[in-house]
C-alpha positions as protocol buffer text, in pm:
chain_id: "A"
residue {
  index: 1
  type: UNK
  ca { x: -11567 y: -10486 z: 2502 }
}
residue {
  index: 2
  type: UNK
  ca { x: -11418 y: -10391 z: 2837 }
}
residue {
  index: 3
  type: UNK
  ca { x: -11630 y: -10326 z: 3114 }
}
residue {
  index: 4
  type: UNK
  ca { x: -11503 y: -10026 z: 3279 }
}
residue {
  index: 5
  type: UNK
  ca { x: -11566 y: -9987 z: 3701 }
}
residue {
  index: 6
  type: UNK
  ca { x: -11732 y: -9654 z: 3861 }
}
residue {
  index: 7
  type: UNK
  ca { x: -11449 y: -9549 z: 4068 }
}
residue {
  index: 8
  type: UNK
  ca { x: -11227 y: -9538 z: 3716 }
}
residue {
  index: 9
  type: UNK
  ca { x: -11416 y: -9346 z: 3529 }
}
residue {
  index: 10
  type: UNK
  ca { x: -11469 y: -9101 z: 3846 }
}
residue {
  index: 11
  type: UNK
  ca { x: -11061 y: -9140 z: 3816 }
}
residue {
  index: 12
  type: UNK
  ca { x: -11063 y: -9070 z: 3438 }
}
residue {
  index: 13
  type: UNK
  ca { x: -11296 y: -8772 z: 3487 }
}
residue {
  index: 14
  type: UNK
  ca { x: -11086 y: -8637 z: 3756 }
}
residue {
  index: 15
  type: UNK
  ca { x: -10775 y: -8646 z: 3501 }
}
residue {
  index: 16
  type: UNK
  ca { x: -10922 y: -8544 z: 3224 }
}
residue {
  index: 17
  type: UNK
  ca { x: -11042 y: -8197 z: 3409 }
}
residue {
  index: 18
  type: UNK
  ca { x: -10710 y: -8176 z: 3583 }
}
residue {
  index: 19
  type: UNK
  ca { x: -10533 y: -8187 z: 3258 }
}
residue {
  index: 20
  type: UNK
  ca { x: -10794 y: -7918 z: 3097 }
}
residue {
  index: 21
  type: UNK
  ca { x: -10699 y: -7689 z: 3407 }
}
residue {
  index: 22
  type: UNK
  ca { x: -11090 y: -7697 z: 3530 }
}
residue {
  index: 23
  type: UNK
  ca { x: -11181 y: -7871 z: 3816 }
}
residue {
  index: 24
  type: UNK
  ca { x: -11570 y: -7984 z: 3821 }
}
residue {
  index: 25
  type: UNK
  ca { x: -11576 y: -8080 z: 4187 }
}
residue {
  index: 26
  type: UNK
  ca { x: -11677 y: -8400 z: 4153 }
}
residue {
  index: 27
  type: UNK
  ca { x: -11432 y: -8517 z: 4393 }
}
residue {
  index: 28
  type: UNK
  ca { x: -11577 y: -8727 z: 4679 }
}
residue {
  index: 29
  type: UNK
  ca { x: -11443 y: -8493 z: 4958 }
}
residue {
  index: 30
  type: UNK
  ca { x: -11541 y: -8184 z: 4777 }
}
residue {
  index: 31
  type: UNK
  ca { x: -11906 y: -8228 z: 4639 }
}
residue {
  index: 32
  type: UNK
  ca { x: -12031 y: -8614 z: 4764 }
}
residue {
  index: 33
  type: UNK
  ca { x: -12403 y: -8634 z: 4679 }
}
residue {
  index: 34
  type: UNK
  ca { x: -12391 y: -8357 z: 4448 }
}
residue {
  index: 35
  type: UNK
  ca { x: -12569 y: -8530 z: 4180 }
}
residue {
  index: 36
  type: UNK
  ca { x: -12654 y: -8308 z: 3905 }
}
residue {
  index: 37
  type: UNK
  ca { x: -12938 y: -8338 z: 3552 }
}
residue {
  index: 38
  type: UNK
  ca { x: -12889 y: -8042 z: 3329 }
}
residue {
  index: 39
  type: UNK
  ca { x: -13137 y: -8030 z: 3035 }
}
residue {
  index: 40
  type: UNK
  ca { x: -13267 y: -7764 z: 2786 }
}
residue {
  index: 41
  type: UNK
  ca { x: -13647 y: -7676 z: 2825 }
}
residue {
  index: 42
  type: UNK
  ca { x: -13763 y: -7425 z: 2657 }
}
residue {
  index: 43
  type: UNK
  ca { x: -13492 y: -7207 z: 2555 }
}
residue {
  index: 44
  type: UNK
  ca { x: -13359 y: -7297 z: 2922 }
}
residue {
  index: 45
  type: UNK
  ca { x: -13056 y: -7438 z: 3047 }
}
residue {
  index: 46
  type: UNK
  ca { x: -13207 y: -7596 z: 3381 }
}
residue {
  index: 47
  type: UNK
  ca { x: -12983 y: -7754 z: 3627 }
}
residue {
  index: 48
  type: UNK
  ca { x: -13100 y: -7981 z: 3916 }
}
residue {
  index: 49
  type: UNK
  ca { x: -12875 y: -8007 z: 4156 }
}
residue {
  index: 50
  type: UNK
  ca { x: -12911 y: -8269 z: 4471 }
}
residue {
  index: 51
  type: UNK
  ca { x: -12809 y: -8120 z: 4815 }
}
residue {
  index: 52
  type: UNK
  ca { x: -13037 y: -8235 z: 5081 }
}
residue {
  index: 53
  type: UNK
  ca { x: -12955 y: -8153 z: 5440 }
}
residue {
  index: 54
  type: UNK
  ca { x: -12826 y: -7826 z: 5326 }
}
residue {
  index: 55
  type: UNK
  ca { x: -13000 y: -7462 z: 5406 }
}
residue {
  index: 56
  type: UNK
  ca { x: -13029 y: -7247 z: 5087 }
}
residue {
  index: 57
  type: UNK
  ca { x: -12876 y: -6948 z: 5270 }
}
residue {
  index: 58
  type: UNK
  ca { x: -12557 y: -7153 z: 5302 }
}
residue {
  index: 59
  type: UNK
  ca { x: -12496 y: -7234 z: 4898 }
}
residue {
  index: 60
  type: UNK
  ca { x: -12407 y: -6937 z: 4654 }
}
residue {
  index: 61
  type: UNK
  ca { x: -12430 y: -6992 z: 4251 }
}
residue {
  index: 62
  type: UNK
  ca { x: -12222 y: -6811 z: 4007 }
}
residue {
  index: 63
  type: UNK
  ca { x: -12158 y: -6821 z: 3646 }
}
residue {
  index: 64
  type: UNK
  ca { x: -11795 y: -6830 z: 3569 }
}
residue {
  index: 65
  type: UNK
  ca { x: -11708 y: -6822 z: 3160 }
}
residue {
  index: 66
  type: UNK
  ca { x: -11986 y: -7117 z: 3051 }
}
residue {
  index: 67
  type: UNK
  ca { x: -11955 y: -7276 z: 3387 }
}
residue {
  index: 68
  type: UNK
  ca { x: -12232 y: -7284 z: 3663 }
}
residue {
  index: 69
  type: UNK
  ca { x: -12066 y: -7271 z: 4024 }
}
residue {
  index: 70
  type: UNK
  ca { x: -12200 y: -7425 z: 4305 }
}
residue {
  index: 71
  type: UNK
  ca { x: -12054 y: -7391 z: 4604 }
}
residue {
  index: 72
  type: UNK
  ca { x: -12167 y: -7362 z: 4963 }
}
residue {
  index: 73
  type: UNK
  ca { x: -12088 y: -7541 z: 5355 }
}
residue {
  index: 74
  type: UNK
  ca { x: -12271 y: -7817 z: 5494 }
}
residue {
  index: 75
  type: UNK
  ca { x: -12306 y: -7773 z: 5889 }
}
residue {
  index: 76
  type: UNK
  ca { x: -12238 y: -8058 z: 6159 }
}
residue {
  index: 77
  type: UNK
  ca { x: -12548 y: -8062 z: 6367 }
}
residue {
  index: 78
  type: UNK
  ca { x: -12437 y: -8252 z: 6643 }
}
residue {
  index: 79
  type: UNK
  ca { x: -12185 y: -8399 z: 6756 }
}
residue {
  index: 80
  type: UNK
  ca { x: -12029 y: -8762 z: 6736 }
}
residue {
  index: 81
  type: UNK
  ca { x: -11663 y: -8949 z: 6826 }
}
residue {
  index: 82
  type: UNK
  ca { x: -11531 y: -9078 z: 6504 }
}
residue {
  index: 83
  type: UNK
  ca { x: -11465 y: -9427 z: 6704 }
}
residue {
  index: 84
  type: UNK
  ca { x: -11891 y: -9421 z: 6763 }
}
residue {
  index: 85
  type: UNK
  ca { x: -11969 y: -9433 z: 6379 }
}
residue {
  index: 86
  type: UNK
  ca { x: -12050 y: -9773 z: 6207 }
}
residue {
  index: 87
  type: UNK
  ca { x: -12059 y: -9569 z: 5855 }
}
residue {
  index: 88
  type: UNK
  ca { x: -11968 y: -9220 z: 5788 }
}
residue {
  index: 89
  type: UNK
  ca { x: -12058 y: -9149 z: 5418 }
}
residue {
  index: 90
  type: UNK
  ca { x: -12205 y: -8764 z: 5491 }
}
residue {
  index: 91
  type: UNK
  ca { x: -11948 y: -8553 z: 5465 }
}
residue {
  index: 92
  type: UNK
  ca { x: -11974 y: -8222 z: 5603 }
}
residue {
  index: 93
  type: UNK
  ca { x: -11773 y: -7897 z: 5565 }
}
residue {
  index: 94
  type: UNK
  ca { x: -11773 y: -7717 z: 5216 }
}
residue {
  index: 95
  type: UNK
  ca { x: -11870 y: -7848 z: 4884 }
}
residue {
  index: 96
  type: UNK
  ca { x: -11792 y: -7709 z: 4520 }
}
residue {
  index: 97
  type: UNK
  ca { x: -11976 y: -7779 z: 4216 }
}
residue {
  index: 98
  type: UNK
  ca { x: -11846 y: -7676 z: 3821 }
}
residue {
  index: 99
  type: UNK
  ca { x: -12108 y: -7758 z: 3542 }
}
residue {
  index: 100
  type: UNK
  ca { x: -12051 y: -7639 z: 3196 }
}
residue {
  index: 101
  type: UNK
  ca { x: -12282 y: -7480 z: 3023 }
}
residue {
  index: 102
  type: UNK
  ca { x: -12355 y: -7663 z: 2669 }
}
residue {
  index: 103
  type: UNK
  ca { x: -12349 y: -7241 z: 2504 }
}
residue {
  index: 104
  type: UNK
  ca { x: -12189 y: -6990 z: 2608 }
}
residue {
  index: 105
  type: UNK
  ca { x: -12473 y: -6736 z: 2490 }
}
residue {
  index: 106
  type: UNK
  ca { x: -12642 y: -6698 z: 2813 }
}
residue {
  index: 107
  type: UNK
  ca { x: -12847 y: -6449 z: 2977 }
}
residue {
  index: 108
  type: UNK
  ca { x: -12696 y: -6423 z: 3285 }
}
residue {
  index: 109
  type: UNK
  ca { x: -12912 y: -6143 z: 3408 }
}
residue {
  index: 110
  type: UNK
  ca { x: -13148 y: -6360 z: 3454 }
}
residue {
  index: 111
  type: UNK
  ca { x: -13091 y: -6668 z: 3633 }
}
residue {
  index: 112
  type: UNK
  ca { x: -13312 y: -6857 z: 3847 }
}
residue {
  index: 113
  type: UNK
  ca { x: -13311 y: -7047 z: 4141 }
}
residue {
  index: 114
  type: UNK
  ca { x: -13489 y: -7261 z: 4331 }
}
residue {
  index: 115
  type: UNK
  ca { x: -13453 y: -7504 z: 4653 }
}
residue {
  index: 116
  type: UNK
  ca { x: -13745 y: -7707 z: 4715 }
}
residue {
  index: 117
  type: UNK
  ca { x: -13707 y: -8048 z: 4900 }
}
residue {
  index: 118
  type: UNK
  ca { x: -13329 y: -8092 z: 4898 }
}
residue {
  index: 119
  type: UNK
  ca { x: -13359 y: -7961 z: 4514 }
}
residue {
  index: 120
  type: UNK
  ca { x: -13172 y: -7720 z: 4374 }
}
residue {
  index: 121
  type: UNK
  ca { x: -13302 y: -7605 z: 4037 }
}
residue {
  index: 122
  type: UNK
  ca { x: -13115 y: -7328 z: 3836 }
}
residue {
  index: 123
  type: UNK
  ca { x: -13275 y: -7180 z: 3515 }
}
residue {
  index: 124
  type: UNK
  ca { x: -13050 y: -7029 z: 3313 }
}
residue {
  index: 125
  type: UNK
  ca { x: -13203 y: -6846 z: 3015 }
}
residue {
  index: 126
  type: UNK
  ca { x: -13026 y: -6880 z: 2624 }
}
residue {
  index: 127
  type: UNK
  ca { x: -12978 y: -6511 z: 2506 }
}
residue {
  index: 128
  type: UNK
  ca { x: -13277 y: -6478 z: 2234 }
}
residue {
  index: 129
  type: UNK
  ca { x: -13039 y: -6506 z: 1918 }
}
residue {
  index: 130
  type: UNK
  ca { x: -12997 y: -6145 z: 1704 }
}
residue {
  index: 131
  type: UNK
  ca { x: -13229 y: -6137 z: 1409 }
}
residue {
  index: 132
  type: UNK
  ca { x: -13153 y: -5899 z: 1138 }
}
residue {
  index: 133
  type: UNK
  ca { x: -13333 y: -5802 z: 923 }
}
residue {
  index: 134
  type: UNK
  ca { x: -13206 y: -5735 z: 561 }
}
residue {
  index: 135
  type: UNK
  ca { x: -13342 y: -5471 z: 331 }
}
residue {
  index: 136
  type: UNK
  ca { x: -13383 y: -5608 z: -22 }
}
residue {
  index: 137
  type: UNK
  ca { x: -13317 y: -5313 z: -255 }
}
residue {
  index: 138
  type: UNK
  ca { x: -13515 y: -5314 z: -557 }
}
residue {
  index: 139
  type: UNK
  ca { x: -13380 y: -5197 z: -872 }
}
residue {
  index: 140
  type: UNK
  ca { x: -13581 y: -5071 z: -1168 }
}
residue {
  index: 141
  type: UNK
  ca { x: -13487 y: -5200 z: -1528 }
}
């Protein structure tokens, strides 16, 4: 069994999206520290996203097809020369998140979110599936 390093299989994802014409924004210059946990609860899709540093008024959510967009701007607060950093691993300036959705049978009227504590949590509501109900017709003998 081969033992197969981060960075490739960042590489791999990046080409496999690339080639499937949708870009997930998991490049580092595009969505660094965007960490994401999507789970069902409770006839829920809920989607954590990890942005600290980052004022809710400056990210904007969208569904697009069965994709959840994140995108948004992280500020520079202050300023400092490049040549005065030991390590730079924040990056600032805008970010972009695609996460698809595991249905496409949402209720996108009614989406959720919340930003508590550098969290961003997104509830996104399965549409209540159609239940028909079927007449039996009797028949007499």
């Amino acid at each position: 069994m081969n033992l197969i390093r981060w960075k490739e299989l960042d590489s791999l994802d990046k080409l496999m999206n690339n080639f499937f014409g949708q870009d997930t924004g998991i490049a580092q210059n595009n969505c660094a520290g965007c960490k994401a946990d999507v789970y069902v609860k409770d006839n829920n899709i809920v989607a954590e996203i990890d942005i600290p540093g980052i004022d809710a008024k400056d990210v904007e959510i969208s569904i697009e097809g069965n994709y959840l967009k994140i995108s948004g701007q992280r500020h520079e607060e202050k300023e400092v020369n490049e040549n005065d950093f030991y390590r730079k691993e924040i990056i600032k300036g805008s970010f972009e998140r695609y996460i698809a959705l595991p249905t496409d049978q949402i209720d996108d009227e009614n989406v959720k979110a919340v930003y508590k504590k550098g969290v961003l949590q997104i509830t996104v509501p399965k549409k209540e599936e159609e239940k028909k109900r079927i007449e039996i017709k009797v028949e007499s003998d």
